[in-house]
VOVO-69487 format. One record per residue: chain; y, x, z of N, C-alpha, C in turn. Coordinates in steps of 0.05 Angstrom, whole numbers, plus 32768, in hexadecimal, padded with zeros to 4 digits. Layout:
REM VOVO-69487
+-------+------+------+------+------+------+------+------+------+------+
: chain :   ny :   nx :   nz :  cay :  cax :  caz :   cy :   cx :   cz :
+-------+------+------+------+------+------+------+------+------+------+
:     A :    Y :    X :    Z :    Y :    X :    Z :    Y :    X :    Z :
...
+-------+------+------+------+------+------+------+------+------+------+
END
This chain:
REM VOVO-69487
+-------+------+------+------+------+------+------+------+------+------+
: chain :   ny :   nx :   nz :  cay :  cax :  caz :   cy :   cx :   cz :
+-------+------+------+------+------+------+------+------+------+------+
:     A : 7FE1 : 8690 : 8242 : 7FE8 : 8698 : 825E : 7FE3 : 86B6 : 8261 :
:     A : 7FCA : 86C1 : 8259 : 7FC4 : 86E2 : 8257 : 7FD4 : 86EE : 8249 :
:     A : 7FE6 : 86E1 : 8235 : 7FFC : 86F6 : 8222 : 8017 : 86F8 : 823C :
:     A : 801C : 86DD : 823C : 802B : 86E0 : 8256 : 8031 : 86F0 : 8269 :
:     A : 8016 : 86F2 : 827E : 8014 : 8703 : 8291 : 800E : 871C : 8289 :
:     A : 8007 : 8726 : 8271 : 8006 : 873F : 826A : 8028 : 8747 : 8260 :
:     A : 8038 : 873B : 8254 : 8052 : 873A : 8250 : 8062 : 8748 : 8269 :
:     A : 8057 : 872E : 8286 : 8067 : 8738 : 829F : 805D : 8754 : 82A6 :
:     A : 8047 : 875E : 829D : 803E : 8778 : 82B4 : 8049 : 8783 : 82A8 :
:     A : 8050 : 8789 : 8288 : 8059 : 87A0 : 827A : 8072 : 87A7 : 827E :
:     A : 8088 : 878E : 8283 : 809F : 8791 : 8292 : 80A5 : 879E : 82A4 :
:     A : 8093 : 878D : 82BA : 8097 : 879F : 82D4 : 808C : 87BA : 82D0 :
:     A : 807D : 87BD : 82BD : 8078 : 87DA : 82C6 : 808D : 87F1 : 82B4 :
:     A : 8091 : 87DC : 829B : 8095 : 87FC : 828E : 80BB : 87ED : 8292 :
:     A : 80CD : 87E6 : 8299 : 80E4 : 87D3 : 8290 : 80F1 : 87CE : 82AC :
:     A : 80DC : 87CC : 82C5 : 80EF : 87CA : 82E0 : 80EC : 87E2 : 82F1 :
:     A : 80CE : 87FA : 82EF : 80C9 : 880A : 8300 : 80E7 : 881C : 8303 :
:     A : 80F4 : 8829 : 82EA : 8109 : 8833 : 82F0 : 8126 : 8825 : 82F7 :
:     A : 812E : 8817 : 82F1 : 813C : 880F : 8302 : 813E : 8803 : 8321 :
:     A : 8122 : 87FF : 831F : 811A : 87FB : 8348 : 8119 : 8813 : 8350 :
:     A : 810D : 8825 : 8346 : 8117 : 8840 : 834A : 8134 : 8850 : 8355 :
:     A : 8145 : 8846 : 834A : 815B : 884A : 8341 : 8167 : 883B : 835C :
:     A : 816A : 881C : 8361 : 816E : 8808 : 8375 : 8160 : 8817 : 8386 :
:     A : 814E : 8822 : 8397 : 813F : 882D : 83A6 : 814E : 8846 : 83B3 :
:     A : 8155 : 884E : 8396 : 8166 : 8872 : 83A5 : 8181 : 8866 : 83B2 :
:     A : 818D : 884E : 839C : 81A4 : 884B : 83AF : 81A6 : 8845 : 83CD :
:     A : 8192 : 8832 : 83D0 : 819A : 8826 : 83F4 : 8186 : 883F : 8402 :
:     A : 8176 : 8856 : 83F3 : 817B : 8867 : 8401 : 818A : 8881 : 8413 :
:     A : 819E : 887D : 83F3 : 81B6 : 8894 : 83F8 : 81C9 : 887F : 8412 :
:     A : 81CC : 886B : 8411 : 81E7 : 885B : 8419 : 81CD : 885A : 8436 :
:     A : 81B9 : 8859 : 843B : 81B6 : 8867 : 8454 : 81BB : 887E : 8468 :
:     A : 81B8 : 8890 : 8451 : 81BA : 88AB : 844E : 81D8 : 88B5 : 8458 :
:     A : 81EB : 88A9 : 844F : 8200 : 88A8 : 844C : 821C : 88A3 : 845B :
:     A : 820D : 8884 : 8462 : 8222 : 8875 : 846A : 820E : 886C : 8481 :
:     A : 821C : 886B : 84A0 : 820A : 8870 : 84B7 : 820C : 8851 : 84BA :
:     A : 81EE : 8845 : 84C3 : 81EB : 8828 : 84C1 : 81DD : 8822 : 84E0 :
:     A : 81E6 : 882B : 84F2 : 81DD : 882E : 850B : 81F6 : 8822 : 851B :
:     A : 81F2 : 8808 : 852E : 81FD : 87F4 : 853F : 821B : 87F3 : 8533 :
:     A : 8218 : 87EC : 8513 : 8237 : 87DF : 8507 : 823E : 87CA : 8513 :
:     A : 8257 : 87C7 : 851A : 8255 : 87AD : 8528 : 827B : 87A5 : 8516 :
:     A : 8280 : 878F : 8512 : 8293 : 877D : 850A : 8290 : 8786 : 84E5 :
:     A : 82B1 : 878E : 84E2 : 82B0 : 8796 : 84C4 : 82AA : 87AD : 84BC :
:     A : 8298 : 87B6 : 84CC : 828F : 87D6 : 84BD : 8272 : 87C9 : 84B8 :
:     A : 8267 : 87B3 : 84C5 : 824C : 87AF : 84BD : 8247 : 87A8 : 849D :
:     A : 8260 : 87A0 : 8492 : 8263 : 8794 : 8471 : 825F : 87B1 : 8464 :
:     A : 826B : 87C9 : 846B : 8277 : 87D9 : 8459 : 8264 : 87DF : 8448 :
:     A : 8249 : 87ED : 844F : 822D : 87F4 : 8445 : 8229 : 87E3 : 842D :
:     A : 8231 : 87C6 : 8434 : 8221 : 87B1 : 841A : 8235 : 87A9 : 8407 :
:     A : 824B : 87AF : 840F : 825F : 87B1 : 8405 : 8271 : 87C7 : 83F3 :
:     A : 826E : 87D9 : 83F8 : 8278 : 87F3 : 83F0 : 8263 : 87FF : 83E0 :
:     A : 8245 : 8802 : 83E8 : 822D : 8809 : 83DD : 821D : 8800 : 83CF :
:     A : 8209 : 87E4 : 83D5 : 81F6 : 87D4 : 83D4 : 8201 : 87C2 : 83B5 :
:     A : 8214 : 87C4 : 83A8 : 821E : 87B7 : 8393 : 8215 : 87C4 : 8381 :
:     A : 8213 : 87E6 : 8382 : 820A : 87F2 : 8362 : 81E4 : 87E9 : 8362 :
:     A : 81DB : 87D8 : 837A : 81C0 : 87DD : 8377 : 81BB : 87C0 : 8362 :
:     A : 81CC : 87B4 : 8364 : 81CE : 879E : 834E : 81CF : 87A8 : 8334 :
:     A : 81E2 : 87BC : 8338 : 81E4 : 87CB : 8318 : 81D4 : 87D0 : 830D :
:     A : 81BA : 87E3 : 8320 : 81A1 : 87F0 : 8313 : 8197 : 87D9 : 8314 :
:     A : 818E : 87C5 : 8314 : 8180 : 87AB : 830F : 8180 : 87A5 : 82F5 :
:     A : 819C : 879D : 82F7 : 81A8 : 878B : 82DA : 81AE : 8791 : 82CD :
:     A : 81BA : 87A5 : 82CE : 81C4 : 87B6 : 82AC : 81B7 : 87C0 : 8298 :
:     A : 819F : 87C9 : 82A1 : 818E : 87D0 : 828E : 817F : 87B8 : 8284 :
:     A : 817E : 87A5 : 8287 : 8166 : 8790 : 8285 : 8166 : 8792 : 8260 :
:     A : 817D : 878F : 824E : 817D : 879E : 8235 : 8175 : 87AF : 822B :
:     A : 8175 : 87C7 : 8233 : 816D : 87E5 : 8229 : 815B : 87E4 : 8219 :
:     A : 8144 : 87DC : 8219 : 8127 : 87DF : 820E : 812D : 87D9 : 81ED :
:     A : 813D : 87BC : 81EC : 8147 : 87B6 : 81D2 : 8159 : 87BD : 81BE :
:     A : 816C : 87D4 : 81D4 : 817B : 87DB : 81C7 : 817A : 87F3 : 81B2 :
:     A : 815E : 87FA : 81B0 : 8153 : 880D : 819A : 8148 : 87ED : 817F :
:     A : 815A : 8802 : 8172 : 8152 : 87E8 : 814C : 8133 : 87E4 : 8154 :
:     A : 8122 : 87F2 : 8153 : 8108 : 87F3 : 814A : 80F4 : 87DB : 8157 :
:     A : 8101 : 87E0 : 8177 : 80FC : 87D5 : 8188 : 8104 : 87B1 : 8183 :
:     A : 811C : 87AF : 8183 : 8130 : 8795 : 817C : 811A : 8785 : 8166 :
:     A : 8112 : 8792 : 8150 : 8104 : 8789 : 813B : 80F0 : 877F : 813F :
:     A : 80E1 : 8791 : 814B : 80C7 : 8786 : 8157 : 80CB : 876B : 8165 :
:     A : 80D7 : 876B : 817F : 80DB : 8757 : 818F : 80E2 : 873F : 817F :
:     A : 80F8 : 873F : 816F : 8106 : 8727 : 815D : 80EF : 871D : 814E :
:     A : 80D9 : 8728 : 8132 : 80C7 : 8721 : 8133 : 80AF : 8716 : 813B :
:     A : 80AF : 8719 : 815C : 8096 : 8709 : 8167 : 809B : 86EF : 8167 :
:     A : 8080 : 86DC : 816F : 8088 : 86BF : 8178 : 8091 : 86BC : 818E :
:     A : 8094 : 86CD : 819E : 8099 : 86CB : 81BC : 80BB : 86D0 : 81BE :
:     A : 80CA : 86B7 : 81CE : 80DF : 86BD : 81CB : 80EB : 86DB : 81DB :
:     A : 80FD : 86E2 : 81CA : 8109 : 8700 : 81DA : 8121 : 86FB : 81F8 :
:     A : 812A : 86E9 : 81F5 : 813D : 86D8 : 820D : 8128 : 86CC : 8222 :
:     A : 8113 : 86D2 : 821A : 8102 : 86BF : 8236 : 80F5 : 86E0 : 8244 :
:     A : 80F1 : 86F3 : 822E : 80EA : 8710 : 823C : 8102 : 870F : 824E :
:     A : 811D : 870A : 8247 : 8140 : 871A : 824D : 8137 : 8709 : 8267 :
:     A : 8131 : 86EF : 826E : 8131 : 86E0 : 8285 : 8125 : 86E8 : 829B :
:     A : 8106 : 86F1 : 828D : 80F4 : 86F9 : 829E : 80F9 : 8715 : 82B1 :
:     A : 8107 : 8721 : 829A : 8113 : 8740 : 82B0 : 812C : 873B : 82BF :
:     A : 813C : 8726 : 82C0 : 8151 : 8710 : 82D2 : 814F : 8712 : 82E5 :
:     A : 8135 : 8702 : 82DE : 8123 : 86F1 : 82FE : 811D : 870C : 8312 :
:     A : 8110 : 871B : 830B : 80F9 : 8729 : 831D : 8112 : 8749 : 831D :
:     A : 8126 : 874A : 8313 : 813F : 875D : 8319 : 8148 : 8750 : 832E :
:     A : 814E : 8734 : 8331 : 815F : 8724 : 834B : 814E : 871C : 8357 :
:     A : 8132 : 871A : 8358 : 8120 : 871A : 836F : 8121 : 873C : 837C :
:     A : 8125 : 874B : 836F : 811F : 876C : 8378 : 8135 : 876F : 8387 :
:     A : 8150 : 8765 : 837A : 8167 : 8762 : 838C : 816A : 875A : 83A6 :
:     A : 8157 : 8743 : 83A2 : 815E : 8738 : 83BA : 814D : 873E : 83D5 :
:     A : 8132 : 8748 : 83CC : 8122 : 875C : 83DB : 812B : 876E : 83E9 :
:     A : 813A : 8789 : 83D3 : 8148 : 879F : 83E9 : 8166 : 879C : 83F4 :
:     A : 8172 : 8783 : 83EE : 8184 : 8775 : 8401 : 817C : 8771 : 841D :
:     A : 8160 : 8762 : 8418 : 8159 : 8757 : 8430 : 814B : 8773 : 8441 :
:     A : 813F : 8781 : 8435 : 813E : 8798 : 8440 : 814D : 87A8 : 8446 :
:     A : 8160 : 87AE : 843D : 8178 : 87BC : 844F : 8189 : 87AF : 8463 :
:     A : 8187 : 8794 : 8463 : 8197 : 8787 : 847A : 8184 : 8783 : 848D :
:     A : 8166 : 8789 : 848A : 8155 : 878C : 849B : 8159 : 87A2 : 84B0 :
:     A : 815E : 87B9 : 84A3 : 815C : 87D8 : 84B4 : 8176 : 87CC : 84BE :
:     A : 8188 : 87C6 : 84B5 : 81A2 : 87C8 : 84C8 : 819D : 87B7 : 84DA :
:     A : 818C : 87A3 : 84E0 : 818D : 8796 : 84ED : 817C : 87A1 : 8503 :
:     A : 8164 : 87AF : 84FF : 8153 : 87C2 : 8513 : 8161 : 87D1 : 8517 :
:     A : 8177 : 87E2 : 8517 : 8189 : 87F7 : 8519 : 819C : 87EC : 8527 :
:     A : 819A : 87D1 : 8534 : 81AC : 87C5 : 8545 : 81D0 : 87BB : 8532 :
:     A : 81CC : 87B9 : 851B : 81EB : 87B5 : 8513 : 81ED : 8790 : 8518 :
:     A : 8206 : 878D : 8522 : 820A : 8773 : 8519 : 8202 : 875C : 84FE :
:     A : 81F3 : 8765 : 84F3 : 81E8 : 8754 : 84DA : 81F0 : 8737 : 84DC :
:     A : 81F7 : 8725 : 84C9 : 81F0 : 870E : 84CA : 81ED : 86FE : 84B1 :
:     A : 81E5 : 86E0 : 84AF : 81DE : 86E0 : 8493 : 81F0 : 86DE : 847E :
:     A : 820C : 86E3 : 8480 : 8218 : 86E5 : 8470 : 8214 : 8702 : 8463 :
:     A : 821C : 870F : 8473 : 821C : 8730 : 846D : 81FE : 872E : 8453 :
:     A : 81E4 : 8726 : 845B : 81D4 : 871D : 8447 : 81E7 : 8711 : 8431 :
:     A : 81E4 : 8700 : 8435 : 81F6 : 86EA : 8419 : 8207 : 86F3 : 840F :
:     A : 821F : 8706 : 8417 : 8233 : 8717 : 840B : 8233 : 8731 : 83FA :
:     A : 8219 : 873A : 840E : 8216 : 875B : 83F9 : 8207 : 8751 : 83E7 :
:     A : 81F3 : 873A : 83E5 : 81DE : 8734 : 83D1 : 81F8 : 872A : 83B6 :
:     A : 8205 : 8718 : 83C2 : 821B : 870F : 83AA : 8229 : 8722 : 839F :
:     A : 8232 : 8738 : 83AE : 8243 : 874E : 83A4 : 822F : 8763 : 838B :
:     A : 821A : 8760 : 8396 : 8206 : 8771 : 8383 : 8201 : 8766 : 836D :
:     A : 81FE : 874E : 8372 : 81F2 : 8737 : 835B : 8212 : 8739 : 8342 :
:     A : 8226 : 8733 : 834D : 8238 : 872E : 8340 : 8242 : 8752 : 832F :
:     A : 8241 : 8762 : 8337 : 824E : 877C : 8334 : 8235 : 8785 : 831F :
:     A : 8217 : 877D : 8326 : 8207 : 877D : 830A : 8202 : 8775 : 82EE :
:     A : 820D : 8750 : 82F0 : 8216 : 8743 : 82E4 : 8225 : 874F : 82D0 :
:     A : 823B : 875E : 82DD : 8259 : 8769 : 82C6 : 8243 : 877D : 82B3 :
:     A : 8232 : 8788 : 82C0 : 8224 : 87A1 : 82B5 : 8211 : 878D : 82A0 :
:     A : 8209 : 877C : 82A6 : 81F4 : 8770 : 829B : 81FD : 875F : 827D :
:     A : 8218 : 8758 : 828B : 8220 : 8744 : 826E : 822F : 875F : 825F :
:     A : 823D : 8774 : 8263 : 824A : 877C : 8254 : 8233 : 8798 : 823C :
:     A : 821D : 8796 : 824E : 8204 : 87A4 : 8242 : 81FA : 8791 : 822A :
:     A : 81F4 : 8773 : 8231 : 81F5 : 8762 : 821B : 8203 : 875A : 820A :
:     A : 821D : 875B : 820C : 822F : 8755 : 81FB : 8233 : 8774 : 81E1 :
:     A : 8236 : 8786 : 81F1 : 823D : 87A0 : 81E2 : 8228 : 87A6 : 81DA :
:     A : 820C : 87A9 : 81E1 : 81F3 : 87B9 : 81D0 : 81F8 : 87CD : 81D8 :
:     A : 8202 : 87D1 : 81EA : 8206 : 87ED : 81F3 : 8200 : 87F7 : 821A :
:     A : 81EC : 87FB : 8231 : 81E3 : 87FC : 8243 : 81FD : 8807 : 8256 :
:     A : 8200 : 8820 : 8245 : 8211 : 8832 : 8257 : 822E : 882A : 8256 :
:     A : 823A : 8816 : 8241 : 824B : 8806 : 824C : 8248 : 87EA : 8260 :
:     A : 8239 : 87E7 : 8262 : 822F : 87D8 : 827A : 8230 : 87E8 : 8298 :
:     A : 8225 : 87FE : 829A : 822B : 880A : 82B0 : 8251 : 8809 : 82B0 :
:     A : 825A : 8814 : 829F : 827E : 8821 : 8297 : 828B : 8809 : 82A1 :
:     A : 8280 : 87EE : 8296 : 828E : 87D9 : 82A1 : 828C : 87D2 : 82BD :
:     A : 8275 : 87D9 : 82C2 : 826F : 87CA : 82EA : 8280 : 87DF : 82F6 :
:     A : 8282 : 8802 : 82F4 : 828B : 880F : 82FE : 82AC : 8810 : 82FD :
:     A : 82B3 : 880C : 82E8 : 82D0 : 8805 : 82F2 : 82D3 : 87E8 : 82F7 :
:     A : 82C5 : 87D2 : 82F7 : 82D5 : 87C0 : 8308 : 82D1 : 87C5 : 8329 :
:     A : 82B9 : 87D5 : 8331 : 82B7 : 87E4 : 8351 : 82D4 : 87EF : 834E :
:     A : 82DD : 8803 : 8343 : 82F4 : 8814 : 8347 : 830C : 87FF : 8341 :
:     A : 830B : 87EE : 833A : 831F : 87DB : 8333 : 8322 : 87CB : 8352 :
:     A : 8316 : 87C8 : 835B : 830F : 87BA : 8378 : 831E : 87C6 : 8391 :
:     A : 832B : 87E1 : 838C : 8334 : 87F7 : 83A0 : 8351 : 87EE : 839F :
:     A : 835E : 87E2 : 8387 : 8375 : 87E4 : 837F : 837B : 87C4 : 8376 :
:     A : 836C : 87B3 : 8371 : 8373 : 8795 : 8368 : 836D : 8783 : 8377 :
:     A : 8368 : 8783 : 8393 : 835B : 8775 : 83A6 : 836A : 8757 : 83A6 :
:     A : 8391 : 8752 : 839D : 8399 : 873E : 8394 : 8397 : 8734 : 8380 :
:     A : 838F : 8741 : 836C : 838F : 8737 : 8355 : 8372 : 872C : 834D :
:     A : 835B : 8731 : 8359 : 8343 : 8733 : 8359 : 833E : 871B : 8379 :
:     A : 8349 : 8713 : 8381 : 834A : 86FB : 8390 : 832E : 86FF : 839D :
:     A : 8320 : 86E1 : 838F : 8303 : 86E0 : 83A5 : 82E7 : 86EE : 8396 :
:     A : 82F3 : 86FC : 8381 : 82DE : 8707 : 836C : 82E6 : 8729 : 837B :
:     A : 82ED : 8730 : 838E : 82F8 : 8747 : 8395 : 82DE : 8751 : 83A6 :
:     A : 82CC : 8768 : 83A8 : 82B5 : 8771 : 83BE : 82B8 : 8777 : 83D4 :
:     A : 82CB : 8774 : 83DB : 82C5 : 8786 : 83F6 : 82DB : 8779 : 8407 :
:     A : 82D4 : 8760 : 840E : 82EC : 8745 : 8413 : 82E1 : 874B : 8438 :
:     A : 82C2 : 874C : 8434 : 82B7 : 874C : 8455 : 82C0 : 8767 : 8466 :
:     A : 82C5 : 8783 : 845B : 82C8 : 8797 : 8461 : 82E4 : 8795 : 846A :
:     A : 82F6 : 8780 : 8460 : 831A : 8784 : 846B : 830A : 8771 : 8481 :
:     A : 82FD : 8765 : 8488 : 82FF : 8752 : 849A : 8310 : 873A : 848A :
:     A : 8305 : 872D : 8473 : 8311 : 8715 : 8469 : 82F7 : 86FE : 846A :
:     A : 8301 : 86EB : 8465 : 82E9 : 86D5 : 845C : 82D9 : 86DC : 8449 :
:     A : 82C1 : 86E0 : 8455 : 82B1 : 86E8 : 843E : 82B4 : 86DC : 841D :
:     A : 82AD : 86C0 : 8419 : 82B9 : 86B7 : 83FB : 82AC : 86BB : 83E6 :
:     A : 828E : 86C5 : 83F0 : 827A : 86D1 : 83DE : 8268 : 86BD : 83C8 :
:     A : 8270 : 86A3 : 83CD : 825F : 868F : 83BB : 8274 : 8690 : 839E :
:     A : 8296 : 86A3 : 839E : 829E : 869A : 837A : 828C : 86B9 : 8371 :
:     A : 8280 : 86CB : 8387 : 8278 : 86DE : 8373 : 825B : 86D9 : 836D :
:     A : 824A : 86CC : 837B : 8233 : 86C4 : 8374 : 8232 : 86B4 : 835D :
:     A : 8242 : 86A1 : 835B : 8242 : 868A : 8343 : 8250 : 8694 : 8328 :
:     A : 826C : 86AF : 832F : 8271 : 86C3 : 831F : 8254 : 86CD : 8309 :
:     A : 8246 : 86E4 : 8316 : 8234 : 86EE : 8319 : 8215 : 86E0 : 82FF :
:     A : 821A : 86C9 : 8308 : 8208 : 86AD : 82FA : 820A : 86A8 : 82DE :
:     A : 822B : 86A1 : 82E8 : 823F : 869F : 82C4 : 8238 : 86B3 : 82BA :
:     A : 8242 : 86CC : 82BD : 8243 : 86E4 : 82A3 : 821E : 86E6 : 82A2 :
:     A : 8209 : 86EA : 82B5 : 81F1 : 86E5 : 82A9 : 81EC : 86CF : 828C :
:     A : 81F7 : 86B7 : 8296 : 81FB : 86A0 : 8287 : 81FC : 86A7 : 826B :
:     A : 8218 : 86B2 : 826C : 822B : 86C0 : 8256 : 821C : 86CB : 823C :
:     A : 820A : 86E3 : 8252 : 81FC : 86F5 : 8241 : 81EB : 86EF : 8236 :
:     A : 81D4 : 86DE : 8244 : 81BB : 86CC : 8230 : 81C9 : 86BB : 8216 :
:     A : 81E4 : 86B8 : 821E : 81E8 : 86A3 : 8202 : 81F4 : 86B2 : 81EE :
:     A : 81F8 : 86BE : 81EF : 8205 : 86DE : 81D7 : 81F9 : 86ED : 81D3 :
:     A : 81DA : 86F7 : 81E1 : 81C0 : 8702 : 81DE : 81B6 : 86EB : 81CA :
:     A : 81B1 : 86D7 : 81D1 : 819E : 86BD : 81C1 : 81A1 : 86C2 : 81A7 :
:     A : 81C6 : 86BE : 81AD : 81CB : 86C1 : 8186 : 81CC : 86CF : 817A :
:     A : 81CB : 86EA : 8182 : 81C9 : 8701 : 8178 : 81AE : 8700 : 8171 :
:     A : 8198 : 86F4 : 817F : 8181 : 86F7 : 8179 : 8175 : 86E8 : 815F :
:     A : 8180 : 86CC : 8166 : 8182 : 86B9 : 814B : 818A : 86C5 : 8135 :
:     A : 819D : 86D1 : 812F : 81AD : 86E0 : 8117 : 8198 : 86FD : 810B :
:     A : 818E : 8700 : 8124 : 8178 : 871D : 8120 : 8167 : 870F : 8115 :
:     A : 8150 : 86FD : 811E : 813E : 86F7 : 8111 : 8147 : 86E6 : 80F3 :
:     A : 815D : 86D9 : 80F5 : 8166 : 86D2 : 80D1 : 8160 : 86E1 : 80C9 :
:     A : 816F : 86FB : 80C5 : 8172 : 8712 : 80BE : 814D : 8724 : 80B3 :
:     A : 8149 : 8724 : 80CF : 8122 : 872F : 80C4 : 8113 : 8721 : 80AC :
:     A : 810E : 86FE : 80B0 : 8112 : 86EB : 80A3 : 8118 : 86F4 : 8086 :
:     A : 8130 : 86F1 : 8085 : 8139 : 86FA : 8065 : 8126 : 871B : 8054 :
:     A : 8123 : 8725 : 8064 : 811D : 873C : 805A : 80F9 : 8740 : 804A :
:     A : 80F0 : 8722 : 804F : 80D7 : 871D : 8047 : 80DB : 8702 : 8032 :
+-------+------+------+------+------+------+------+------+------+------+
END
């Protein structure tokens, strides 16, 4: 249990501080920025909608990085401790963090008098969750972080221009004033997480063969 909980602090400290960091500056700029004082109908979406999605990015995209140095990978693949149950653990407490400064920014808007309601919650959280996801599986699949960012950021810019073609997986559905429709990007969002632990696993399997043989 003490390897455990020494496991989680080292995470959080050395593996989530900067990217909460990072999530932190965003819904400060998109304060900063974008005026969140008595929104009322479809301008109340725009903020969580237009903004609040890259804060998913800094969440999830990195949750790989650490491994993606050989030296690092080695180490990890070698322990008894599985490396997919670390990948889980920084999941969890990325989409708990998520859903924290979600709830905290639909807080101020809501002291700031904007129309809030719980969807606007449920929608920007899904939009974030899902738009991190892309970042998250395509960081696991490639071994590569900063295509993870490359991918979440143009499917945002893909979003300006494919709003038909991109149906109910499209962000910013609340901001035209449409049905929100936010549960195919939440369950979206789930899948490609899904995705990535199972193409991480085997990559990991194949790594430790690999160490394995070399003794």
């Amino acid at each position: 249990m003490s390897i455990k909980i020494e496991i989680i602090k080292a995470n959080l400290r050395h593996h989530l501080l900067m990217p909460f960091l990072a999530a932190v500056g965003i819904l400060f700029l998109t304060a900063v920025l974008f005026p969140i004082t008595a929104l009322k109908g479809k301008d109340v979406s725009k903020p969580l909608e237009y903004f609040l999605p890259f804060v998913g990015v800094a969440l999830l995209t990195p949750i790989f990085l650490p491994e993606q140095d050989s030296s690092i990978r080695d180490v990890v693949a070698s322990k008894k401790i599985n490396g997919s149950a670390i990948y889980k653990l920084r999941v969890l407490y990325s989409i708990a963090a998520l859903l924290m400064l979600i709830s905290i920014f639909v807080g101020i808007m809501y002291l700031n008098e904007c129309e809030v309601r719980w969807y606007h919650f449920y929608g920007g959280f899904s939009s974030a969750l899902f738009l991190g996801s892309i970042g998250f599986v395509t960081a696991g699949v490639s071994g590569n972080t900063v295509a993870g960012y490359m991918a979440a950021f143009l499917y945002y810019i893909m979003c300006y221009g494919l709003k038909r073609q991109l149906g109910v997986f499209w962000l910013f559905r609340m901001s035209m004033g449409l049905p929100p429709e936010k549960t195919w990007l939440l369950l979206g969002g789930f899948v490609l997480i899904f995705l990535a632990f199972a193409k991480v696993k085997r990559c990991g399997k194949m790594m430790v063969d690999s160490i394995m043989k070399r003794y």
